[in-house]
C-alpha positions as a printed NumPy array, in Angstrom:
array([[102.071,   4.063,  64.349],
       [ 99.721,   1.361,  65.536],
       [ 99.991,   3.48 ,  69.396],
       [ 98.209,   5.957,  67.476],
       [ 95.401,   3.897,  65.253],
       [ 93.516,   2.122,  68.802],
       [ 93.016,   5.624,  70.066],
       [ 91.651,   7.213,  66.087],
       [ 89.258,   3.536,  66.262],
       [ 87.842,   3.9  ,  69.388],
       [ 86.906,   7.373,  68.529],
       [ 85.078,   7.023,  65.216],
       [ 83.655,   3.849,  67.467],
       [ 82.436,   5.992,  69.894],
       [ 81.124,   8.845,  67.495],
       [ 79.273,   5.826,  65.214],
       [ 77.796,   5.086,  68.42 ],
       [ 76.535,   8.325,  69.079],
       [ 75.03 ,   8.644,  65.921],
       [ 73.218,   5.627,  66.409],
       [ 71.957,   6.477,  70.234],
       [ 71.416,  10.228,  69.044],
       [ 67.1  ,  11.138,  68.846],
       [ 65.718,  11.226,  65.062],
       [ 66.158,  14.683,  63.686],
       [ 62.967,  16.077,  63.003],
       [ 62.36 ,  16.489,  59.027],
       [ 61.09 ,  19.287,  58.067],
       [ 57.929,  19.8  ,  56.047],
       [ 57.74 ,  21.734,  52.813],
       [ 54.821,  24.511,  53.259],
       [ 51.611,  24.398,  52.311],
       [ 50.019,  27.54 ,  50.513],
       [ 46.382,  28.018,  51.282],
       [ 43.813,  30.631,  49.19 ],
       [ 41.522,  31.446,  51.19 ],
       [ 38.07 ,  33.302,  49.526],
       [ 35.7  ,  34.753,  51.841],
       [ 32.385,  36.216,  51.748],
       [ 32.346,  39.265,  54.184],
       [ 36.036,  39.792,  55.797],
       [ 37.657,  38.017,  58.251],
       [ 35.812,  36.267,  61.431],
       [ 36.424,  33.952,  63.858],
       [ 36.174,  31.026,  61.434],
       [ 39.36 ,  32.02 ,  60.016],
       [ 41.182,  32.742,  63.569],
       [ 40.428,  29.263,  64.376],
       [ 41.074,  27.801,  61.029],
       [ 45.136,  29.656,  61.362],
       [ 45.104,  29.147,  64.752],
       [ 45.198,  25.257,  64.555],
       [ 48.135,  25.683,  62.093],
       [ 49.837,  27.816,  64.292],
       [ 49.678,  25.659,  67.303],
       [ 50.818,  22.963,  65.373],
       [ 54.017,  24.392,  63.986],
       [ 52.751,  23.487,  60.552],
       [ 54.165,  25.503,  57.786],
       [ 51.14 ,  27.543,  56.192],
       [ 50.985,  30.308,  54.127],
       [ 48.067,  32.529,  53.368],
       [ 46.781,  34.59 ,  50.59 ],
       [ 43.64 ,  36.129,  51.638],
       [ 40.519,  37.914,  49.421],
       [ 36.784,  38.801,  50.405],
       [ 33.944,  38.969,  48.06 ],
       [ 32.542,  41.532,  50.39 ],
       [ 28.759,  40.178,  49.69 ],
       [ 29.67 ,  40.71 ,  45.683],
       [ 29.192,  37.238,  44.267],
       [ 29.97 ,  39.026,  40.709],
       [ 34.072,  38.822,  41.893],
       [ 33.693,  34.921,  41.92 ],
       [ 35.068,  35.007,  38.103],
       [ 38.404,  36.868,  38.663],
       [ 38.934,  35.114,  42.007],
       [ 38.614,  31.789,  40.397],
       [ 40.793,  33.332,  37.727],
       [ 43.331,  34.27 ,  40.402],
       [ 43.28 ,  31.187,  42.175],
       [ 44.142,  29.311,  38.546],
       [ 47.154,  31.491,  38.355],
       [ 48.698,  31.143,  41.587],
       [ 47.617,  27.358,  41.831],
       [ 47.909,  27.063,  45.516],
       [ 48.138,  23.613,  47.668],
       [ 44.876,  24.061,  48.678],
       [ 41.881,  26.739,  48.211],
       [ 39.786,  27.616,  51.21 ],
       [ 35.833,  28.735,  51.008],
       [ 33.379,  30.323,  53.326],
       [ 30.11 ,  30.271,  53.478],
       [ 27.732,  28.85 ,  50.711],
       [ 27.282,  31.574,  47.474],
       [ 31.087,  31.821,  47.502],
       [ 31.794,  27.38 ,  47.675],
       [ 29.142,  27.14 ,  45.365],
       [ 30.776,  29.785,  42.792],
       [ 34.095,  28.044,  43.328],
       [ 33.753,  24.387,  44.349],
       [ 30.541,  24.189,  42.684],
       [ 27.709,  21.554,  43.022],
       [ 28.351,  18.107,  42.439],
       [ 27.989,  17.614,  38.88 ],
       [ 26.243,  14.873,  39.306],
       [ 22.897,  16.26 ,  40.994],
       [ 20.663,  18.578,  39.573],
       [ 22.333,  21.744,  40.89 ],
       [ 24.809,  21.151,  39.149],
       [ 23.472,  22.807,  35.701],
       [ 22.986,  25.918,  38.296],
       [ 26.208,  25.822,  39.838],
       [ 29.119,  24.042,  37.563],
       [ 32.268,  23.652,  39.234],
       [ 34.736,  26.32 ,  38.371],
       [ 38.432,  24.65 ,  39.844],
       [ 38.7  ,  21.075,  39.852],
       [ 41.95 ,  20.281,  39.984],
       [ 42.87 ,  21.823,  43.504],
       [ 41.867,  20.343,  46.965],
       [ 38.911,  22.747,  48.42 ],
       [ 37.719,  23.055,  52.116],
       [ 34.98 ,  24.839,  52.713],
       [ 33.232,  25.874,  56.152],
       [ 30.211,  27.961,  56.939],
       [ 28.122,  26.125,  54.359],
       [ 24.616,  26.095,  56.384],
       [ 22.943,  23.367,  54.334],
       [ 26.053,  21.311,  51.971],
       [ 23.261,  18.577,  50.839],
       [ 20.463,  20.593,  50.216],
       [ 22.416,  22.981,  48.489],
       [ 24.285,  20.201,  45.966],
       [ 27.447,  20.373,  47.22 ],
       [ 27.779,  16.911,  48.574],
       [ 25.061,  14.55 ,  48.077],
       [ 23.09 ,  12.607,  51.507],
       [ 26.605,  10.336,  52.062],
       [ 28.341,  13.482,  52.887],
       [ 30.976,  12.7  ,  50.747],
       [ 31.84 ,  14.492,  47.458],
       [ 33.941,  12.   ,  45.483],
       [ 35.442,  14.711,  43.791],
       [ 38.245,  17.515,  45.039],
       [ 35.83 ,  18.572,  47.872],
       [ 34.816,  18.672,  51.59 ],
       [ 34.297,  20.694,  54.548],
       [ 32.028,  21.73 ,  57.613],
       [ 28.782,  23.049,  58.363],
       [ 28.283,  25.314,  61.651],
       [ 24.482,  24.866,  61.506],
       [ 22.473,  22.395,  63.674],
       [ 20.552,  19.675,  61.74 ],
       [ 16.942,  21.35 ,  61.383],
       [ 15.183,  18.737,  63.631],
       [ 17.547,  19.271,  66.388],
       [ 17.12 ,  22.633,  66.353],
       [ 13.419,  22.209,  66.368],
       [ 13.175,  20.246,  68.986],
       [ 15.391,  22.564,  71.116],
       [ 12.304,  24.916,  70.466],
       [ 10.099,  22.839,  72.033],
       [ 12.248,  21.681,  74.735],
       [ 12.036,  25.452,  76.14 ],
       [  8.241,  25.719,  76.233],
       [  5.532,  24.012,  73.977],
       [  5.761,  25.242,  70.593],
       [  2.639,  24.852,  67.711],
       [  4.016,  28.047,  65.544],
       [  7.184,  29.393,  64.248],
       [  8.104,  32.181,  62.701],
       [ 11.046,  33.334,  59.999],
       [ 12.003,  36.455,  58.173],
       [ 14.58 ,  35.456,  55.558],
       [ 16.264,  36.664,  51.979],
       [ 15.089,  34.709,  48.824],
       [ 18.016,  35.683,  47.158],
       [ 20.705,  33.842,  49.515],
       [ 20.56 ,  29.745,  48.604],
       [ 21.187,  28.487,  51.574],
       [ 18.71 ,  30.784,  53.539],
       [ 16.009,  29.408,  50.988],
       [ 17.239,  25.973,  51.853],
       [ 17.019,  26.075,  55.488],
       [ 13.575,  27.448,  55.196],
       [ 12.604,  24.942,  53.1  ],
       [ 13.955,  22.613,  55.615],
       [ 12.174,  24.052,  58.416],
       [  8.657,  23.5  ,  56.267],
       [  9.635,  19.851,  55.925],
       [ 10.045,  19.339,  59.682],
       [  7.471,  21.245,  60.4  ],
       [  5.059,  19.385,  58.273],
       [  6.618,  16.27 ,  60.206],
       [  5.863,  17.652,  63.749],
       [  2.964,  19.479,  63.318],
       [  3.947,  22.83 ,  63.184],
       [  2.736,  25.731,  61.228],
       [  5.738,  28.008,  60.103],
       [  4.874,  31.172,  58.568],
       [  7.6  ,  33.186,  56.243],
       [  7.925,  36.56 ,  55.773],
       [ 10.645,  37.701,  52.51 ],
       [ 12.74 ,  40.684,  53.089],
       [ 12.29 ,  42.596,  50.494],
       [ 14.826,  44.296,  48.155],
       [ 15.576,  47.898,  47.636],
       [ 16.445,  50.269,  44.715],
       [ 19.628,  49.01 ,  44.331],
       [ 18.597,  45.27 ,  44.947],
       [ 19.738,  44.681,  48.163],
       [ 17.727,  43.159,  51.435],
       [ 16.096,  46.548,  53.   ],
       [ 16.862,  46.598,  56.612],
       [ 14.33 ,  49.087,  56.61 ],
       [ 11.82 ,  46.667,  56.196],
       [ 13.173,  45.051,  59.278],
       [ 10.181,  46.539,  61.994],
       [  7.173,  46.077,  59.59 ],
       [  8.047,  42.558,  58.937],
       [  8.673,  41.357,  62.971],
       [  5.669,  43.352,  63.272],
       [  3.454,  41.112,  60.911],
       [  4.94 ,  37.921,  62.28 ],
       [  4.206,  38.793,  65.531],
       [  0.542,  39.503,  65.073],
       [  0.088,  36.154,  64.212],
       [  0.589,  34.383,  66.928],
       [  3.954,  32.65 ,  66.868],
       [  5.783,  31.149,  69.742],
       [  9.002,  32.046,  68.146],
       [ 10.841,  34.038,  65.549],
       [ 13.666,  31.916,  63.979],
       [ 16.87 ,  33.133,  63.279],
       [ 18.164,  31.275,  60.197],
       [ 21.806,  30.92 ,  58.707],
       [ 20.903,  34.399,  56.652],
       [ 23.8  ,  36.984,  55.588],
       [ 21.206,  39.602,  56.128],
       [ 19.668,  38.455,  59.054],
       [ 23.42 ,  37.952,  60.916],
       [ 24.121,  41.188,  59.905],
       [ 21.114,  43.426,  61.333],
       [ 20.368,  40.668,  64.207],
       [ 20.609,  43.05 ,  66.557],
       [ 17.807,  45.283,  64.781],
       [ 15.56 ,  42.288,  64.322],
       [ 15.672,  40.95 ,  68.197],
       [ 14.855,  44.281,  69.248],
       [ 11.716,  44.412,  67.377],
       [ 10.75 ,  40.989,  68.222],
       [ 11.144,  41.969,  71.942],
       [  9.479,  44.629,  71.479],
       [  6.594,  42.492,  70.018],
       [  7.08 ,  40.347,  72.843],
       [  8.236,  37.64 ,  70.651],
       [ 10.472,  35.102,  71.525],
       [ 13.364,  34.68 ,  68.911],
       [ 15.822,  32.069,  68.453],
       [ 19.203,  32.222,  66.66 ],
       [ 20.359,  29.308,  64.209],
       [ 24.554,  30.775,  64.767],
       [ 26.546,  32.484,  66.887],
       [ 27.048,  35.64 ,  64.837],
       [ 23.485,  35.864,  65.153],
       [ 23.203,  35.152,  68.794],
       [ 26.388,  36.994,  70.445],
       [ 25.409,  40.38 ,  68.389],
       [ 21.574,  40.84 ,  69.286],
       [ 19.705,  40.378,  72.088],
       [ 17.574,  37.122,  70.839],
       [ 16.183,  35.128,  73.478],
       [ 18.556,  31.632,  72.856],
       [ 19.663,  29.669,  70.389],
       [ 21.685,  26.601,  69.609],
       [ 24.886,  27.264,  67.856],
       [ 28.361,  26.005,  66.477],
       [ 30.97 ,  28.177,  67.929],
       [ 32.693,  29.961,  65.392],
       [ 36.136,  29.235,  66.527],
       [ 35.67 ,  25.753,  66.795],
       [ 34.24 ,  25.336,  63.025],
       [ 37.54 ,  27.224,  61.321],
       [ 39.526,  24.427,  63.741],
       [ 37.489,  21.785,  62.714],
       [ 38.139,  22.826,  58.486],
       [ 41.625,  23.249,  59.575],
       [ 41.767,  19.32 ,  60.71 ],
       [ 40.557,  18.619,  57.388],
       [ 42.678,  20.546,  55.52 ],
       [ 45.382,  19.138,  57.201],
       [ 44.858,  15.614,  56.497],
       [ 44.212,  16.709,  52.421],
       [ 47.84 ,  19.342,  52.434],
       [ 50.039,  16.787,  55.265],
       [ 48.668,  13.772,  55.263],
       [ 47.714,  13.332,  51.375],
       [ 44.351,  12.362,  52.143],
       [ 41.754,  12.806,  49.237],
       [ 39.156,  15.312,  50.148],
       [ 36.497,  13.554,  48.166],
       [ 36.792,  10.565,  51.022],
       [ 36.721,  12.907,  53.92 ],
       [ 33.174,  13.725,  55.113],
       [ 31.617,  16.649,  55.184],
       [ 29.993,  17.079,  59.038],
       [ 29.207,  19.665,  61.736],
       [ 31.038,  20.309,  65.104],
       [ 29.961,  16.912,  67.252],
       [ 28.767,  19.043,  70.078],
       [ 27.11 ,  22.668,  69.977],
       [ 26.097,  25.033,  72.422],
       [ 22.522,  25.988,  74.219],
       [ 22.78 ,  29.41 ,  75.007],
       [ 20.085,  30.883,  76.622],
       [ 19.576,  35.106,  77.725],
       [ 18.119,  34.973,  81.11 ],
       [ 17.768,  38.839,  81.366],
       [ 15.98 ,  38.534,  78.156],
       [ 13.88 ,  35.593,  79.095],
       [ 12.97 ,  37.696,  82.291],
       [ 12.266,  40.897,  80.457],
       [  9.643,  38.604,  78.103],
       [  8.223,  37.064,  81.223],
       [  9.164,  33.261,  79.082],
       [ 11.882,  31.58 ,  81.079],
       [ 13.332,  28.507,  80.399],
       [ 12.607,  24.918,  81.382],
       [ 14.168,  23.859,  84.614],
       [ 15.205,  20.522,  82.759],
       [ 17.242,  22.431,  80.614],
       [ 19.124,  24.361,  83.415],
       [ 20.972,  21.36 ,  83.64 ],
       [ 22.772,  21.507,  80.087],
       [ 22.17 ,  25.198,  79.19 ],
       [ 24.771,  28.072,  78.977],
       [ 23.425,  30.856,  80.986],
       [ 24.157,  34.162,  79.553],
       [ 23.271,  37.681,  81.163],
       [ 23.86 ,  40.316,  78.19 ],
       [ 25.556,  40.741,  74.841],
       [ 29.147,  39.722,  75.083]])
């Protein structure tokens, strides 16, 4: 018997042994449900936002609902995402975070804009102005079940892009009253205006019968900005404006007026003359990055920042800048993106 027990020890020797030497198995993660709430459909926010999952390998499900521009759905959404009480509730763009994640209580917006779900982790993205708009206050971070990322350009850097194309003394903009954060960027523009000098005139689209922005109002309006003298037309983080870009940079050319686009959307669908822009992609990565440290990590949202894409892109439309006889700088041909047509 003892012939046979050297031979059984050296075996569970040699399989301890392999156990020992043998890699870590990999543990696997529970999954993470995300509700995601959006404001017109899909875009490439979202592709980027799954994408980064994806490439991960993280475990991520998805239940997916649009406003579709109706802000009155906010109440059975947020009744919805009560219900299904998912790890973590995704926002985009500013009516729909602010009828969801709410302003900070603590600021004056927040009377206006009450939080409605505050006991689920919330990243937004696409929110053009998140101070000015009571979201977060000026330390960028919300202290509460909150943060996210802005695709806009701070105001004065996108100013001074302006001028860094050709001397600027007068801008103009044609935005909606009734979006908040297209009031807020205006105002924004005003105050850095007033700072550098600059006159900016504003022209209101006006509503129609049923109470919407008219886009037919789109040609009068570039017309009347245009006869005043303006270097440029901005483009500002506007629903409206992103959606009938295309319409508006066609009058302005028309005009002979130089226009300048404050996002992509706005930029890759018209023919506008530049612009400086977060790609769209890269902002749904950037939430995702968030979102992961709040679902995998266990990070508190209200101690991650709220901030825009660390780099952005200057785009400018040569064939455009040719056709209006204003081309660019040669200082900036040395950092600009060069683009001949609409993608």
């Amino acid at each position: 018997m003892h012939c046979l027990s050297k031979p059984r020890s050296l075996v569970r020797a040699a399989a301890a042994l392999a156990l020992l030497l043998a890699p870590p198995v990999a543990v696997a993660q529970d999954g993470k449900s995300i509700f995601m709430v959006l404001w017109r459909g899909e875009t490439a926010v979202e592709q980027g936002f799954r994408g980064y999952f994806s490439e991960k390998g993280l475990p991520v499900t998805y239940e997916v609902v649009s406003v579709d521009r109706d802000t009155a759905r906010l109440p059975e959404i947020v009744a919805r995402i009560k219900a299904a009480q998912p790890d973590l509730v995704y926002t985009w763009g500013t009516p729909v975070t602010l009828g969801i994640a709410g302003a900070d209580p603590d600021l004056a917006q927040g009377e206006a804009y009450p939080p409605q779900v505050t006991d689920l982790p919330i990243v937004f993205s696409m929110v053009s102005q998140p101070v000015l708009s009571g979201v977060v206050d000026d330390t960028r971070l919300s202290h509460r079940n909150v943060t996210g990322v802005s695709h806009v350009v701070p105001m004065e850097t996108q100013v001074q892009a302006m001028q860094a194309y050709m001397p600027v003394d007068r801008i103009a903009t044609i935005y909606t009253d009734a979006e908040p954060n297209s009031a807020q960027a205006v105002a924004e523009l005003k105050a850095v205006g007033e700072r550098y000098g600059l006159r900016i005139d504003t022209y209101t689209v006006p509503l129609d019968a049923d109470g919407q922005p008219d886009p037919a109002s789109i040609p009068e309006l570039v017309a009347e900005a245009a006869a005043a003298g303006p270097q440029f037309l901005y483009l500002g983080p506007d629903s409206f404006l992103g959606e009938y870009a295309a319409e508006v940079a066609d009058a302005a050319n028309a005009a002979g007026l130089a226009t300048f686009a404050s996002t992509e959307r706005s930029l890759t669908s018209s023919d506008a003359l530049y612009g400086l822009v977060a790609p769209y992609y890269d902002v749904g990565r950037f939430a995702a990055q968030k979102a992961e440290a709040v679902l995998f990590d266990g990070v508190d949202p209200g101690a991650i920042p709220v901030e825009t894409l660390p780099s952005f892109s200057y785009r400018v439309r040569l064939d455009v800048a040719q056709r209006l006889g204003i081309l660019p700088a040669m200082s900036l041909m040395d950092y600009a993106e060069i683009m001949e047509g609409t993608p």
